[in-house]
C-alpha positions in Angstrom: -95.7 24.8 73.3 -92.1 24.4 71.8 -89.9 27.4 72.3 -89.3 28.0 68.7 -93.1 27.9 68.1 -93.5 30.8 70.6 -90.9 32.8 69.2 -92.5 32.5 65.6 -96.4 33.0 67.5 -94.9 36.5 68.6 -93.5 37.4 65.4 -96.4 36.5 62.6 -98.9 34.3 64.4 -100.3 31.3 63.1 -99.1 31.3 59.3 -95.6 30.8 60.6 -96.4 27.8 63.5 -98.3 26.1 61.1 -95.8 26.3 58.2 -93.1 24.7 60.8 -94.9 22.3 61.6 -96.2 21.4 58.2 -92.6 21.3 57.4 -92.6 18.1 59.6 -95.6 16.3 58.5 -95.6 13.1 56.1 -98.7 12.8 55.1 -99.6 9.1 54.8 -102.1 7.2 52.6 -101.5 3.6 53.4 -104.8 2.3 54.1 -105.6 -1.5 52.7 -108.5 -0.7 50.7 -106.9 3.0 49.9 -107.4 3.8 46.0 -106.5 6.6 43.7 -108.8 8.0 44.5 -107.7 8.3 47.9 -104.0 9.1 47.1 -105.2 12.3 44.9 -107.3 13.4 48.2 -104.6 13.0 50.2 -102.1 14.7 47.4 -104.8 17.9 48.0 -104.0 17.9 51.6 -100.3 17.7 51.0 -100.7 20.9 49.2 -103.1 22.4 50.8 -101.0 22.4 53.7 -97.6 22.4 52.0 -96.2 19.0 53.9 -93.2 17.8 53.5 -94.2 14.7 52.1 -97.1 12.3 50.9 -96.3 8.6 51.3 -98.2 6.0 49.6 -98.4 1.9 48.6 -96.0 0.9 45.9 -98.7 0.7 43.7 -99.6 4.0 43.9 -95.7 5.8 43.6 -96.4 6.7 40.1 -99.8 8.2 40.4 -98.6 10.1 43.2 -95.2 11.5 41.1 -97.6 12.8 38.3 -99.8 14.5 41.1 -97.2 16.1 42.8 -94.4 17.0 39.9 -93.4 20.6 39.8 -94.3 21.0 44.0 -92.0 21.0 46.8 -93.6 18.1 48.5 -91.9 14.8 48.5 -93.2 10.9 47.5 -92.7 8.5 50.1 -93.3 5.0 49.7 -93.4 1.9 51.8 -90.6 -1.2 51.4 -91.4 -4.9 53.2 -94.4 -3.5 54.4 -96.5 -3.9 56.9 -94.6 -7.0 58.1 -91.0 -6.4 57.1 -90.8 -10.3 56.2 -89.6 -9.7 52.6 -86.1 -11.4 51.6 -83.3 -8.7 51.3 -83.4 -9.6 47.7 -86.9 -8.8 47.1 -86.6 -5.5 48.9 -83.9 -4.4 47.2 -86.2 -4.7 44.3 -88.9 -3.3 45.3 -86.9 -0.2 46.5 -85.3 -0.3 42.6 -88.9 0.0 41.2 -90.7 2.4 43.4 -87.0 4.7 42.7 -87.9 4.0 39.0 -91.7 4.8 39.7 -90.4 8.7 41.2 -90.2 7.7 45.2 -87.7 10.0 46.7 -87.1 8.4 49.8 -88.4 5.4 50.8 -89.6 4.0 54.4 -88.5 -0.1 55.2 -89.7 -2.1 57.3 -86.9 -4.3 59.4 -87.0 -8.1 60.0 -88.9 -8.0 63.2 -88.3 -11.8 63.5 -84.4 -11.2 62.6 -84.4 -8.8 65.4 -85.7 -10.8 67.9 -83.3 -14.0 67.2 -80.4 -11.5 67.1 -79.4 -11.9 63.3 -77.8 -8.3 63.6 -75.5 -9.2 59.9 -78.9 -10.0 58.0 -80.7 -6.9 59.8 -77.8 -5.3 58.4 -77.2 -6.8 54.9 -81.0 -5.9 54.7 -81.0 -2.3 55.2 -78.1 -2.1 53.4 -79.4 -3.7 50.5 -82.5 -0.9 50.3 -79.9 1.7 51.0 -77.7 0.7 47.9 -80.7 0.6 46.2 -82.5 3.9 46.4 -79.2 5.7 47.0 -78.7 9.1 47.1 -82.4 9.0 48.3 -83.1 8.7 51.8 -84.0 5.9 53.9 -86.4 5.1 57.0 -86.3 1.8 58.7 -89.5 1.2 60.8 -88.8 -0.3 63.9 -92.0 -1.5 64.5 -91.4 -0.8 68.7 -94.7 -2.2 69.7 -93.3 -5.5 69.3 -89.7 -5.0 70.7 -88.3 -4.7 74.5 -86.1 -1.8 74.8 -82.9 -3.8 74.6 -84.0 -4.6 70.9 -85.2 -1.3 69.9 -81.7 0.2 70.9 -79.9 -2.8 68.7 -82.5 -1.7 65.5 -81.4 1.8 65.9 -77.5 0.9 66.0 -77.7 -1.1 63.3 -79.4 1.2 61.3 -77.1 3.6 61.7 -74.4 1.5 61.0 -75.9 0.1 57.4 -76.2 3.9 56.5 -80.2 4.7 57.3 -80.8 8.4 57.7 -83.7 7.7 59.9 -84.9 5.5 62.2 -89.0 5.7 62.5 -91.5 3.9 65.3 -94.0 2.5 63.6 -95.9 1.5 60.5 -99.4 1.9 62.2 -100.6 -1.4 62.0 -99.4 -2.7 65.0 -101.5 -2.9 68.3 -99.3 0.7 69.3 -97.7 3.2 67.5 -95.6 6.2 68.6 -94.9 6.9 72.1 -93.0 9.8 74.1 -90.8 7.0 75.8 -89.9 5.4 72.5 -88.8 8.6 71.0 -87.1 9.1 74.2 -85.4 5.8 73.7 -84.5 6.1 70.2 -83.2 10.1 70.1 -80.9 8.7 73.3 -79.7 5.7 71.5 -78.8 7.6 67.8 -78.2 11.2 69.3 -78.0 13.4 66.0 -76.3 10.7 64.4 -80.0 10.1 62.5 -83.2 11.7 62.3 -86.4 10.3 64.0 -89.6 9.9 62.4 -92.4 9.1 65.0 -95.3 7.4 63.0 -98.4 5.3 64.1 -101.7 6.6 65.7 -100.9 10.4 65.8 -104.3 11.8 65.6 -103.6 15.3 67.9 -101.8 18.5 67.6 -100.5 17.8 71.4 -99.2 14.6 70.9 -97.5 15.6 67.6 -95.8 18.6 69.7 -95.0 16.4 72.6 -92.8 14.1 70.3 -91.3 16.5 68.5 -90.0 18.3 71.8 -88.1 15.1 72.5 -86.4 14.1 69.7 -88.6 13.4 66.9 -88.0 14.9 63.6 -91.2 14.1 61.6 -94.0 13.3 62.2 -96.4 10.4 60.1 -100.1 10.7 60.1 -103.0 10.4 58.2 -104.7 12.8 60.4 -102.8 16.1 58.8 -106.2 18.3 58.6 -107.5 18.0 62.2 -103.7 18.1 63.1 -103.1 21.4 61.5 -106.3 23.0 62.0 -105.9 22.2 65.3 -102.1 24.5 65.3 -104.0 27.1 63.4 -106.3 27.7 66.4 -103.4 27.3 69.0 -101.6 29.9 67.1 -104.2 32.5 66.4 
């Protein structure tokens, strides 16, 4: 268990462990057939728990605003996503509404095809252009690292940092992998404390969500909060 989690187990037990991690949980409703419905289940999980965020569909930014206005939990939404083959242009738009909807950050997902032919100054201009948009909000790019090499995962995280990202995240969870302990190896090396890591993408455990945080990940992206954070209750009692 992280050190800081066993200082805070000595001092008050679970209440404590869980609130820190809660504090690093994004709580994701991203589902194809998810519906209202779904987002104001998922809202009552973000509260329950008090997580640091609930991230939703574009179409859903508003619904989720008006469930969570007055509470300390964020909206999240998604840009280019799953694929990340949006134009710049139409990004930038869609980061303008979903800021005009109440997102306060957003999560985008790169050009993997830019990436992979090298066109480093439209991976930039795209980022850019999302980061101009929902400025002074915060932005994500998702790497999507299941389909990179290594060697292309440290370019996405350079240029991220250089077109003014404050995070660099795995995965969006649709591809055949999501987050890894070697990727969040990779990336943390790469960006140093330059940026924050979110690790995202088939995080169903309370192990795996404390293995990457102990190297380098700063949130965590999951629609398994509950079973997550039951599971820290019982490690902590």
């Amino acid at each position: 268990m992280n050190a800081e989690l066993l200082d805070d187990k000595r001092k008050g037990g679970a209440p404590m462990v869980v609130d820190w991690l809660a504090n690093r949980i994004e709580h994701a409703v991203l589902s194809s057939e998810a519906t209202e419905k779904d987002v104001a289940a998922g809202a009552r999980v973000a509260l329950r728990w008090g997580v640091r965020s609930l991230v939703v569909k574009p179409c859903h930014v508003k619904a989720a605003a008006q469930l969570l206005a007055g509470t300390k939990v964020r909206v999240v939404t998604v840009v280019g996503f799953p694929h990340g083959g949006h134009t710049a242009q139409v990004k930038g738009a869609e980061t303008r509404q979903a800021v005009a909807d109440g997102a306060q950050e957003i999560d985008m997902v790169l050009n993997v095809a830019y990436l992979k032919e090298r066109r480093t100054r439209d991976i930039w201009y795209e980022i850019r252009s999302v980061v101009c948009a929902a400025r002074p909000r915060p932005v994500k790019v998702i790497l999507e690292t299941a389909y990179l090499t290594d060697a292309e995962k440290r370019l996405a995280c350079r240029v991220a940092a250089r077109a003014g990202a404050a995070y660099v995240k795995t995965s969006t969870g649709f591809a055949p992998e999501g987050a890894t302990i070697k990727d969040v190896t990779l990336m943390r090396r790469v960006v140093g404390r330059q940026l924050g890591i979110k690790a995202s993408g088939g995080i169903r455990s309370f192990p795996l969500a404390m293995a990457l945080i102990h190297v380098g990940a700063d949130l965590i992206g999951t629609s398994s909060t509950d079973a997550i954070l039951r599971a820290a209750t019982e490690e902590a009692a």
